[in-house]
C-alpha positions, 0 to 999 in steps of 0.5 A: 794192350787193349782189348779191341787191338788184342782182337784184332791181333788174334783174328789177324794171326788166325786170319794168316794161319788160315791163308798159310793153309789153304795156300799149302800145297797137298802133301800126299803119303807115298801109299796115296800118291800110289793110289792116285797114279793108278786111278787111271788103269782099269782094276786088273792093270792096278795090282801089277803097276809101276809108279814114278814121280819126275824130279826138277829134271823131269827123270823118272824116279822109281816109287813102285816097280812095275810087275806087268809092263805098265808104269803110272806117273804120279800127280806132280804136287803143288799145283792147280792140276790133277795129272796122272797117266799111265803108259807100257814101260817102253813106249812112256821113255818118250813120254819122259823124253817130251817132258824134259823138252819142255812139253806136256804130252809131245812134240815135234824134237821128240820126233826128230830125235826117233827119226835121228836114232837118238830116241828108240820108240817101238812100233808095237801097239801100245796103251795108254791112259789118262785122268785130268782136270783141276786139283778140287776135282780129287779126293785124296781122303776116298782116293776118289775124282769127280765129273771134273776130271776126264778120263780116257784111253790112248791106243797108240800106233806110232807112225800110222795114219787115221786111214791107214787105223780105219778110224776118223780123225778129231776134227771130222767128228763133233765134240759130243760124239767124241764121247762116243765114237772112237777118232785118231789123234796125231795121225802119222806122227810117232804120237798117233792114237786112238782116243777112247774117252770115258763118260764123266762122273756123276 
């Protein structure tokens, strides 16, 4: 074999090996996945929280019992997307239920399967929280996210209006006040909240 296609062997197979992987999906420990899920909690919800990850089927499947009511999904692997959120134990039910429907966050045979009696969902005030944005924004290595991702909280009052709540709803205020002032999202379907978004990172 000559040199020159030697070379070219040896910067193809690098070449390759480098695509190989980058392409690779992140494969986190189950102590980083944990530490993910939780990033969304404030610190005192951290220690006491439950951790799942949803298989093929989008079912739960226990990484970490919940000690204090709160239960954070894990950010599913090998995607573009840095997806964690954390919900009380009882409401997250319908959470999983939306998944296994084919949606992200909720809709409408979620809510019909509440109002048939098939899907029991509480009327207590519940929280929730969420930390989203693209997969570069993570730091697995620090557990750390950058002003990539955006942070917020939901308080949900299934079934309540904005008027009812006393808060306005997302369209009547400007998206840079959003930040700013707490508005009602869903308002009088059982995913009703108020949202509370956090400032971004530095």
């Amino acid at each position: 074999m000559s040199k020159e296609i030697f070379a070219f062997v040896l910067v193809m197979g690098s070449l390759a090996t480098f695509s190989a992987a980058v392409l690779q999906p992140m494969q986190l420990t189950e102590n980083q996945m944990v530490a993910a899920a939780l990033i969304p909690l404030p610190e005192p919800l951290r220690i006491g929280a439950g951790v799942v990850r949803l298989d093929e089927t989008k079912h739960p499947q226990i990484i970490r019992k919940s000690a204090n009511g709160m239960v954070c999904i894990a950010d599913p692997p090998g995607d573009a997307v840095f997806d964690v959120r954390c919900y009380e134990e009882h409401f997250i039910e319908v959470v999983y239920r939306a998944f296994q429907l084919g949606y992200t966050v909720s809709g409408p045979k979620v809510e019909e399967e509440i109002k048939a009696g098939q899907l029991h969902l509480s009327n207590d005030v519940t929280a929730g929280y969420r930390c989203l944005g693209p997969a570069s924004g993570y730091n697995p290595s620090t557990n750390t996210i950058s002003s990539e991702i955006d942070c917020w909280e939901s308080i949900h009052f299934p079934f309540r209006t904005a008027r009812q709540i006393g808060l306005p709803e997302m369209n009547d205020i400007s998206a840079d006040l959003r930040r700013r002032v707490p508005y009602v999202m869903s308002s009088g379907l059982y995913w009703a909240h108020v949202m509370i978004e956090h400032p971004k990172k530095n």
